[in-house]
Structure formats: C-alpha cells, structure tokens
C-alpha positions in Angstrom: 0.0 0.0 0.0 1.3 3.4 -1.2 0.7 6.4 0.7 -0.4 9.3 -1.4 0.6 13.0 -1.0 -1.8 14.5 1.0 -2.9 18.3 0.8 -4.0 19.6 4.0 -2.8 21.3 7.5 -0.8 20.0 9.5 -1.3 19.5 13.2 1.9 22.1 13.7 0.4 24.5 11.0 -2.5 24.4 13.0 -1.2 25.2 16.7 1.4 27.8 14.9 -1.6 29.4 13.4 -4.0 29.6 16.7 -0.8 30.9 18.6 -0.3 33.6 16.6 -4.2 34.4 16.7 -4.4 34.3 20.5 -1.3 36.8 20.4 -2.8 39.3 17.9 -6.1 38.6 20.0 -4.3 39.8 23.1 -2.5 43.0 22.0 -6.4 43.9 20.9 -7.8 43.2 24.0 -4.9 45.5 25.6 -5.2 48.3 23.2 -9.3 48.2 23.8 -8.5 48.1 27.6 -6.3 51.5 27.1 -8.6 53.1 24.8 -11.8 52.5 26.5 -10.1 53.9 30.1 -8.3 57.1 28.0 -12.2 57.6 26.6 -13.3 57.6 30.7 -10.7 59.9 31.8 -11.3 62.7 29.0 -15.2 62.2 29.7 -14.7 62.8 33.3 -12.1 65.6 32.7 -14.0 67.5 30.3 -17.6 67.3 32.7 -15.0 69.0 35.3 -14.2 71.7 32.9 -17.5 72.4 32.1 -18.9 73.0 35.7 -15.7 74.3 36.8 -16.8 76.9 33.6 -19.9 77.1 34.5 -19.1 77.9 38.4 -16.5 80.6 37.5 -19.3 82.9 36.9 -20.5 82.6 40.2 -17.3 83.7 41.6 -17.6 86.2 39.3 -21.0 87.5 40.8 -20.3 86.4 44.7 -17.0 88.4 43.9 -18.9 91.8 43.0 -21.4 91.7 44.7 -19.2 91.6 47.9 -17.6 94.3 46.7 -13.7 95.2 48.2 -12.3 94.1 51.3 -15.5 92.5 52.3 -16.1 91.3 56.4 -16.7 87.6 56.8 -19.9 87.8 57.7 -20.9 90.1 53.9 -18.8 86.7 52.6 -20.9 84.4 54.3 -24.4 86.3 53.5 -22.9 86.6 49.4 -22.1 83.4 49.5 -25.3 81.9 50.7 -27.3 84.1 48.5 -25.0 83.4 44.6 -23.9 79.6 45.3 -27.3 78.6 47.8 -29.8 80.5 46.1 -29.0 81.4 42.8 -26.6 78.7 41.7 -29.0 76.4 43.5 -25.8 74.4 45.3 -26.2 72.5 47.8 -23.9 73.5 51.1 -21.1 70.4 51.6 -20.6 69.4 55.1 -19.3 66.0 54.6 -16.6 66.3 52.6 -14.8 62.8 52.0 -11.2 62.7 53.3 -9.6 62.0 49.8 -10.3 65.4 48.8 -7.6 66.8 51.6 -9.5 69.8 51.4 -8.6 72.0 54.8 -11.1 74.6 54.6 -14.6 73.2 53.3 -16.1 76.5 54.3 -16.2 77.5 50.3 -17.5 73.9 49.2 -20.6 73.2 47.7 -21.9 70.1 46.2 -23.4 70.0 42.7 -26.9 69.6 42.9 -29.4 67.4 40.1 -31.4 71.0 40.0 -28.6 73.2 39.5 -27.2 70.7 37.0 -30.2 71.3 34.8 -30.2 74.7 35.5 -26.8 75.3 34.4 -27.4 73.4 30.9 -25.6 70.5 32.2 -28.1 67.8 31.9 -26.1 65.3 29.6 -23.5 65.0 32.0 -25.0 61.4 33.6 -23.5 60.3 37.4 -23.1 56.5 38.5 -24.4 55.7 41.6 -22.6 57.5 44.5 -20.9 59.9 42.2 -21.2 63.6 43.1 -19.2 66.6 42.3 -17.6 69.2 44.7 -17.2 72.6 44.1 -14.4 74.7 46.0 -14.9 78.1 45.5 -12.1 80.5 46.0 -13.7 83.7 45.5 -9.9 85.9 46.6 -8.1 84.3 43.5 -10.9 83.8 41.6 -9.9 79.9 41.7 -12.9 77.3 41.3 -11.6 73.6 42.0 -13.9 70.6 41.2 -13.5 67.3 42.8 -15.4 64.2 41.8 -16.0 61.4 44.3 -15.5 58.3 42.4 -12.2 60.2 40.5 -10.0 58.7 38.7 -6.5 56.3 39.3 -6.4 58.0 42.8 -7.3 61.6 41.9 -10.3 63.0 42.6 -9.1 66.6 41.8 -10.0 68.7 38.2 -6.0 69.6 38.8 -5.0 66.3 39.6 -6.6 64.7 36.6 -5.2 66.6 34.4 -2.0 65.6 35.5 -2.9 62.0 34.1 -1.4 61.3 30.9 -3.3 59.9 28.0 -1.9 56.1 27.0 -0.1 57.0 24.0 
C-alpha cells in the first residue's frame, strides 16, 4: 500500500496558526483596555471643565457683589445668596477625606437642580458619584472634585496631571 501526497494542514500549522491568533487577540484586547479607560478619563475631565466653567461665573457675581475688602460675615451672606440660592448648590458638610480639602467652608456640592439649570443635563453620574465645588472667590480659583475620581485623583488639577496612553 502506497501512501499518497496528501494536501491539507498540519497538526503544527495548525497550533502555529492559533498561537499567533491568540497573540494578535491579546494585543487587541490590551489596546481596547487602554482606549476604553483614555475615553473615561477625557469624559470625566471634560464634565470638570464644564462646571468648573460654568461655576467661575459665580465667583464672578459672589465676587462683585461683595464688593472690596468684604467682612466675613458680607462673605458668608454673598455666598449663601449666589452659590445657595441662585446657583441652586447645595452646602457640603461631609466632605470625603480624599479630597484633603482643609477649609470646606467655600464647598458646595453640585446639585441634580442646579445641573439642569446650568445646561448640564447630559452630564449622567453612576451611583454615589457627586461633584464638589471649591470656591475661591480671593483668587478667583474654582476647583472641582469628583468622588469616584479617577486612578487615585479625585481633583480637576489632579486629573489633568494624568497622561493619555499614548
């Protein structure tokens, strides 16, 4: 009996061929990964810049209408009025510990109402996600701070100190 030339893969061809599929499968999967977690941080980072926008003009308005060299107690009354009442904030007594914010006298959290009042409905929050405002009316400085964050920072100024996977 004569054995005829066969045409066909062979079991080596075949493992060769899987390997080098399950290695271009896993430099997707890693490049997805990266790309799906850049898409998160410039999500987050750019809902930060827009209510960190957005609450500039406040300080803009608490800061006039205090006028110059303002007593605390025209701060606290400004302040109450522009971030409470007209900005629709909600005062932030409980400010988490990450934050290593010393003075959360000038904090306010970002409420659903003033959300929609500021034109910032499509900006969606997971569960237990909130944003803090940090007003700093003297400098004219707004911070935001986000409480799920993002690799450790939950600071507008410390996220943008993430670099993009390149």
């Amino acid at each position: 009996m004569k054995l005829k030339d066969k045409n066909g893969v062979t079991l080596i061809a075949l493992v060769v061929t899987i390997m080098v599929l399950m290695i271009i499968a896993g430099i997707a999967i890693y490049s997805g990964r990266e790309i799906i977690q850049d898409a998160k941080l410039e999500s987050l980072r750019t809902n930060m810049l827009l209510i960190q926008a957005k609450s500039k003009e406040y300080v803009e308005e608490a800061t006039f209408k205090m006028g110059i060299s303002p007593d605390d107690s025209k701060k606290a009354e400004v302040r109450q009025e522009v971030y409470e009442q007209t900005a629709m904030l909600e005062k932030a007594d409980n400010v988490p510990s990450e934050f290593e914010i010393s003075d959360t006298s000038t904090c306010y959290w970002l409420t659903k109402t003033a959300q929609d009042n500021w034109g910032l409905q499509d900006i969606e929050l997971k569960d237990n996600e909130k944003y803090l405002i940090k007003f700093d009316e003297q400098n004219q400085i707004v911070e935001i701070y986000n409480t799920l964050g993002f690799d450790g920072k939950y600071s507008l100024t410390g996220i943008n100190q993430i670099k993009l996977s390149e």
